[in-house]
N, C-alpha and C positions, 0 to 999 in steps of 0.2 A: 503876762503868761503867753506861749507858745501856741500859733494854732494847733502843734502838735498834741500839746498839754492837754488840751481843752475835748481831744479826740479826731480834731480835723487833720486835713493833711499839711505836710509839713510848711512850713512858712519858707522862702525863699532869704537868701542873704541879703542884706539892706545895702549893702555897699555895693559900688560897681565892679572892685576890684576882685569879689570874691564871686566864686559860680557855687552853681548848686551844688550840693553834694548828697550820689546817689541816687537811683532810679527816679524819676517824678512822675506824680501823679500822671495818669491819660497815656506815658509813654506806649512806646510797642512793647507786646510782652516777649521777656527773653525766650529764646531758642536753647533750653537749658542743656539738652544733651551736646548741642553742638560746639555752643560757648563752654561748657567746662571741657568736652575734648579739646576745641582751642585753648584754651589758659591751660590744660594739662602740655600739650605742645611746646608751647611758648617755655612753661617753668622745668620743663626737660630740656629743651636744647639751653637752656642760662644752665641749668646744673653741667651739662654736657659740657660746654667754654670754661664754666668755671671750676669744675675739675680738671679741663685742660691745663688752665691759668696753673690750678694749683699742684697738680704732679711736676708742671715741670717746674712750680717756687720748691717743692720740695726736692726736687733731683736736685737742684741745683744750692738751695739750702745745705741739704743733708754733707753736703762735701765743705761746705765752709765754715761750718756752726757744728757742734759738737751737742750731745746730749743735752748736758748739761744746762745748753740755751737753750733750748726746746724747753724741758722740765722747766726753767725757772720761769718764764713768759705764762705757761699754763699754769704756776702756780700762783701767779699772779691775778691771772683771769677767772680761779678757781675764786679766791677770795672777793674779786667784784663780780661773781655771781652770787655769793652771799649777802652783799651789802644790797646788790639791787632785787632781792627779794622783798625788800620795805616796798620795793613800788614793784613788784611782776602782780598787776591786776590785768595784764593781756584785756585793755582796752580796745586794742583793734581789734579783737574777736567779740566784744562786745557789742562795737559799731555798725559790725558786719553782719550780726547773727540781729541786731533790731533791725526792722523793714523801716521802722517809722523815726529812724534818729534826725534830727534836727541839727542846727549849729548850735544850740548850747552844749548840745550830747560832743560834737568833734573840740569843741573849744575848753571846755571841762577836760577832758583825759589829753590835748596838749597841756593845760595849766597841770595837770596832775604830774604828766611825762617830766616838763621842765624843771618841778620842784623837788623832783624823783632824782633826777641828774645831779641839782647840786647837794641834795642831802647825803648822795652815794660821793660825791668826791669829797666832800668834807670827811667822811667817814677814811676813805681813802687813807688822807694826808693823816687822820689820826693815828689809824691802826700800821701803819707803815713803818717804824720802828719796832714795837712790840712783835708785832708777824714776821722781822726781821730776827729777831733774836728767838723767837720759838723756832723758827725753821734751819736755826744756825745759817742762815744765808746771807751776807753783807749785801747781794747789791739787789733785794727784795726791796728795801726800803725806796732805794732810787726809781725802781721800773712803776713802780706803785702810786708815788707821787706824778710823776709822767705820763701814767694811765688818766689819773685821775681829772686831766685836761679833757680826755675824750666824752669823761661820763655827762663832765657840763656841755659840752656841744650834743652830743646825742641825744639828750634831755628836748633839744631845743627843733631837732627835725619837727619838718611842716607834716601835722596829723593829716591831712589831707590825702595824702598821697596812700592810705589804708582803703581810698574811692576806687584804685587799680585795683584792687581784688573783688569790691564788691560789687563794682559796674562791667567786670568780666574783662578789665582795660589790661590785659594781661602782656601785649605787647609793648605799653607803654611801662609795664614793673620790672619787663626783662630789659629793658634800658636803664633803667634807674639802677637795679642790682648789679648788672653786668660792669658798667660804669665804674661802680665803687670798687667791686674787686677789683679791677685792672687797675685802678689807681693804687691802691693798696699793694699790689702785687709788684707795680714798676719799682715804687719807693721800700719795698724791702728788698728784692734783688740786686737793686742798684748800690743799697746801700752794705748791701752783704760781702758785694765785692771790693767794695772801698774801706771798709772797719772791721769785718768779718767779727760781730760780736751781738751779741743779742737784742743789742738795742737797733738792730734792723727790724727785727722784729716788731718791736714797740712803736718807729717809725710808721710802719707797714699799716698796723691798727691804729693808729690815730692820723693816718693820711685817709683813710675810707670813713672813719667818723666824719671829719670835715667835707669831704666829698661828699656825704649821702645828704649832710645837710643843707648845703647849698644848690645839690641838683634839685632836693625835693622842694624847697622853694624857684626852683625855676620852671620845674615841670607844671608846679600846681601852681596858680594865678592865684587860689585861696589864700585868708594870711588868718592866721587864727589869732584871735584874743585873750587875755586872762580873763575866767570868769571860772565860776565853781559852782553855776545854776544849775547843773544835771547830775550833782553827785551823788545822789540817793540813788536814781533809777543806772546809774553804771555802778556801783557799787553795791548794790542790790544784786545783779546778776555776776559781779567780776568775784564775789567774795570768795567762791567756789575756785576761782580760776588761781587765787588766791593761795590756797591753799593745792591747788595739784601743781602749782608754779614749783611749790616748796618742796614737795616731793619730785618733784622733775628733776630739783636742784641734788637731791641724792641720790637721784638715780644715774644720773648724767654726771655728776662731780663728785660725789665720796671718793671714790676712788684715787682722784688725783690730791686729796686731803691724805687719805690713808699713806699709800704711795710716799708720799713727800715727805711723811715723818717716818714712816716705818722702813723706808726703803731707801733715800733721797732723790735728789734732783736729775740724777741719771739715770734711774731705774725710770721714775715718770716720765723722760723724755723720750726712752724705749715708748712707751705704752702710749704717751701721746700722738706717736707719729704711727703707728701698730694700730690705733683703732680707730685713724683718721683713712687710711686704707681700707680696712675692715669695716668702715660702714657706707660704702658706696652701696650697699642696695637700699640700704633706707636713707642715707642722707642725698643720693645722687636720682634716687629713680622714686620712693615712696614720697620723701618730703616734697618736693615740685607737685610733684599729682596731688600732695593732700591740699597741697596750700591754694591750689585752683580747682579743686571737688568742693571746699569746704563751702564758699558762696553758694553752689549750687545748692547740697545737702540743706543748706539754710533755708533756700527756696522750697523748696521738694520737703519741709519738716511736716505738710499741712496733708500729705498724701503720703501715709506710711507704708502702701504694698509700691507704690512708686519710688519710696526710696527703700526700700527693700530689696527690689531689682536693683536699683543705680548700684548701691552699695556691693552687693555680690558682682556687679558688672567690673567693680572697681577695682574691688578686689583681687579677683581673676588674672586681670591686665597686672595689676602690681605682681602678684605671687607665681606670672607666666615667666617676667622680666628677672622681677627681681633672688627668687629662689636659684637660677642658673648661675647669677654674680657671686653668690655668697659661697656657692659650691667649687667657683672657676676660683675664686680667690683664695682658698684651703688649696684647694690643689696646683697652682701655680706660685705659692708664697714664696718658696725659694730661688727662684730664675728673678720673681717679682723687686726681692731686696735687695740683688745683688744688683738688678739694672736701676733702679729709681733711686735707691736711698745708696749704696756703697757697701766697701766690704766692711768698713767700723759699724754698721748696723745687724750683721749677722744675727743677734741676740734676739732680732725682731721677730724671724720668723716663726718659730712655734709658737707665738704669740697671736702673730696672723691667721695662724693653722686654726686657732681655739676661736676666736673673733670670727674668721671669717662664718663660718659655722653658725653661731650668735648674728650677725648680720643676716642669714638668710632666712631665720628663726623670726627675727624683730619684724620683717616685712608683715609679716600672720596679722601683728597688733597694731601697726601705726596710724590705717584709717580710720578702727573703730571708735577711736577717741573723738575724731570728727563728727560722728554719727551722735553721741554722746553730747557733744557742743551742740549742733547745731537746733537738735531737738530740744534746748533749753534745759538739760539735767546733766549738770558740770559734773554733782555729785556722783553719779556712776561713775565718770573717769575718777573721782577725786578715793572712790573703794579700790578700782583697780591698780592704780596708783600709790597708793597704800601697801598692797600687798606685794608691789613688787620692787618698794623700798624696802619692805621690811626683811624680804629675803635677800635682796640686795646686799643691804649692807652686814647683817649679819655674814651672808658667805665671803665679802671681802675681809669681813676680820679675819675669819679664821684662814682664805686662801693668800693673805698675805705674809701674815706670820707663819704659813706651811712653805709656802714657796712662793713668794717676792711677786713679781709684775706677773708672772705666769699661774700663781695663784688667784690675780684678781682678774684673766680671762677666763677662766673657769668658773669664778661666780657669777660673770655676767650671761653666760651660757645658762646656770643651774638656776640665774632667774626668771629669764626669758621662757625655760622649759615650763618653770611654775606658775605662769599669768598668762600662758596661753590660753587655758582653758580657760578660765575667770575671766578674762576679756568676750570669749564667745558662749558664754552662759551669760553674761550682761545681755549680748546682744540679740540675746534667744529671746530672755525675759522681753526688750524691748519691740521689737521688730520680727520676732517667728522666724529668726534664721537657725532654720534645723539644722544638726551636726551634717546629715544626707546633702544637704546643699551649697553645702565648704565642701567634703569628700569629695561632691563628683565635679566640681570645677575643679580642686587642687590638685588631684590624684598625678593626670598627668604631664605636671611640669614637675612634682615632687622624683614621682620616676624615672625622667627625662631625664633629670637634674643629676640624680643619684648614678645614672649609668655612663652620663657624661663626667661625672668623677672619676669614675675608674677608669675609662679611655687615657683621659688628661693623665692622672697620676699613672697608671703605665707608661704615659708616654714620653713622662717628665725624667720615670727614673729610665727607659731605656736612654736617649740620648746622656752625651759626656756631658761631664759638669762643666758648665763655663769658668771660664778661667780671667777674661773681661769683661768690664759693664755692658761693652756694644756683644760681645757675645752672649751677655747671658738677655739683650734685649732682646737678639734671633731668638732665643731658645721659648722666650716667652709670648714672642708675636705669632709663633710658632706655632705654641701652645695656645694660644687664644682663636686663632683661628681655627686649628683642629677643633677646639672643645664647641664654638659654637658651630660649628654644620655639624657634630653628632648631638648639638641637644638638639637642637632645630629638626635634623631629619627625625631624632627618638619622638620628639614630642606631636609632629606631624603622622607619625607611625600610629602612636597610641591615640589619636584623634580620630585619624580614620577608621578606625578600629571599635569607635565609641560610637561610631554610627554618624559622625562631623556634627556634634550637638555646637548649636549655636551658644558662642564664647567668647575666651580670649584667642582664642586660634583662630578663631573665623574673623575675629576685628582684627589681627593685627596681618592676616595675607588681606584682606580688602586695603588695609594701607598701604602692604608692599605694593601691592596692584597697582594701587593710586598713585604713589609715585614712579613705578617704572611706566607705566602709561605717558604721566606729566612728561617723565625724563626722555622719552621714548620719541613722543609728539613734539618738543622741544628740539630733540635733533636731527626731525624730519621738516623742519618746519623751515620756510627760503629766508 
């Protein structure tokens, strides 16, 4: 037995080659506001590069590849999000949210991941023909088998490397992520150019599978072992996670199920590349900040008015940033599709117009689930969650059979609007966040946001319709730039107005400060 086991502190790894993993005992204590503003840093500018990376794979994609390869890749990936539901126990959140885990706890949830990977490409290779002939698609069966490489190597990443989030090593996960993309991103480019056909694509993901596996045993010195000694106490607390994995799974994937039969493979590749645009404020600006808040939160579970604050702190910052994107992106979607994706993607835009909207909505709810985790009560996420598959898919049946891919942005809107509130009556119950103290942070970047709509979209339709890619990328750099110096100066307007209450406006001119200072003294400096 473990000195953990027993109640003492954790026992150290017996071998030389492996290091500790996770805070030790005596250490210094973290600086928790400071290190999760760093790791929020850090997992912005990696979203930052790696939307770089990825607009221009998709500019450059979208003209060599046709729908059709778009859809069929996603529905491919569709279906090994289903098989690896047998193992989504989101053990790194597990490892992260215990103070006290040990090496059985990190060597257990490897042995679990690894045996997860090959029970999901066995599955693969099986259902690969049958999935082929339900979706009438002949080359479903190939892309499937070819996947199913990746899922045994991913199975097999060093669990160690889950210590970058928990030790606040946040510098060293933007290398490890950054890495994989780029690798991923050279080998479908390159190959897009030389076969123009979907299986760059396929290339592309199973080149970042191998890559994160082998960086993550290079970064981490750890080597983990088979063993299955800590299955009760992760599995005790993964059950939950278990089960909101599953609902994640429909909330995030129905769609491109429904889509695929009821619409086919062009319709989803519309929507796949539509709502890969469309969630840049929660995937490019909320996800990075959740994924280095959540350590914190973890820490701060034992002082609930302390995380009370962090959390409206957090919030603030996200719904400053991210409410403007989701507004610029409605209103810019036209200029947006004609310069990135091409004129064969036209179909895209009102689809953007509806999503992007839904993206600026989604930001409301993406930390609170954190908040959820961290305090040890999955099942709160695992109600809300619930409730917004259950509207979920219900409104994709009926907005697909009404009207095709543009029916199922609409449902993703009408359920976003229904588990807002249900997400902040969770967090009322848990934490005392009055409806009064979302109002008076959100109020004004919701306002900002809204008047910077209508600037942009006036200013969208006065200008001529572009008639080239590079012109309709003026029209849009155009537009972007306009739209942020009128949120910025709106939202600066209705601050000072509010009396400058200490916020997300106040944190984020101390940053501008702080870098034009840096930048400033930098080149004044001999």
């Amino acid at each position: 037995m473990s000195a953990d086991a027993k109640g003492g502190s954790p026992e150290p790894p017996r071998d030389a080659s492996a290091e500790a993993i996770g805070p030790q005992p005596g250490g210094p204590k973290l600086q928790l506001g400071k290190e999760i503003a760093k790791g929020a840093a850090w997992m912005v500018l990696f979203k930052i590069l790696d939307r770089t990376i990825g607009l221009t794979s998709m500019s450059v994609l979208a003209r060599l590849l046709v729908p059709g390869d778009f859809g069929l890749v996603a529905l491919a990936t569709s279906i090994i999000a289903v098989l690896e539901l047998l193992g989504a126990f989101s053990f790194d959140v597990a490892l992260i949210q215990n103070p006290k885990a040990t090496r059985d706890h990190y060597d257990t949830a490897w042995t679990f991941n690894a045996l997860f990977g090959f029970v999901c490409a066995a599955g693969l290779v099986l259902l690969a023909a049958p999935a082929s002939r339900f979706y009438a698609e002949p080359r479903l069966a190939a892309v499937m088998i070819a996947l199913a490489f990746g899922q045994v190597v991913g199975g097999l990443e060093n669990i160690a490397i889950v210590a970058f989030r928990k030790d606040f090593q946040f510098k060293k996960e933007f290398r490890f992520l950054y890495a994989k993309r780029l690798a991923g991103a050279v080998v479908t480019i390159s190959l897009a150019f030389a076969i123009e056909s979907h299986w760059a694509l396929v290339a592309g993901i199973l080149t970042g599978r191998v890559v994160g596996v082998a960086l993550s045993y290079a970064l981490r010195p750890y080597r983990p072992r088979f063993s299955l000694a800590a299955r009760r106490e992760l599995f005790h607390f993964s059950k939950w996670l278990l089960v909101n994995n599953f609902l994640g799974f429909l909330n995030n994937r129905s769609a491109d199920f429904m889509l695929g039969k009821m619409a086919g493979t062009s319709e989803l590749g519309v929507y796949t590349l539509s709502s890969a645009i469309s969630s840049l404020p929660t995937s490019e600006l909320a996800a990075p900040i959740n994924r280095a808040v959540f350590p914190g939160y973890a820490k701060m579970a034992v002082d609930p008015e302390g995380l009370r604050r962090g959390v409206l702190d957090v919030l603030s910052i996200i719904v400053l940033i991210g409410l403007p994107i989701g507004a610029g992106i409605t209103a810019v979607a036209n200029p947006l599709v004609r310069a990135i994706l091409g004129e064969k993607w036209l179909d895209a835009i009102p689809i953007i117009r509806v999503l992007g909207i839904y993206g600026a909505l989604h930001v409301l709810n993406t930390n609170v689930n954190y908040v959820f985790l961290a305090m040890g009560k999955p099942r709160l996420q695992t109600v809300v969650s619930a409730v917004h598959a259950g509207v979920l898919v219900a409104a994709l049946f009926a907005g697909i059979r009404a009207a095709g891919v543009a029916g199922a942005a609409w449902a993703f809107l009408v359920a976003v609007l229904a588990v807002i509130p249900v997400n902040y009556l969770m967090l009322s119950r848990l934490l005392g966040v009055r409806p009064k103290d979302a109002l008076t942070r959100f109020w004004r970047p919701a306002a900002a946001s809204g008047v910077m709509w209508l600037f942009v979209e006036g200013l969208r339709r006065a200008l001529p319709m572009p008639g080239t890619s590079l012109e309709a990328a003026g029209k849009l750099i155009g537009c972007i730039v306009f739209g942020v110096t009128i949120y910025a100066v709106t939202v600066l307007f209705f601050w000072r107005l509010s009396g400058r209450p200490a916020g997300a406006e106040q944190f984020a001119l101390e940053r501008v400060r702080s870098v034009l200072r840096r930048f400033v003294g930098g080149r004044a400096a001999p």
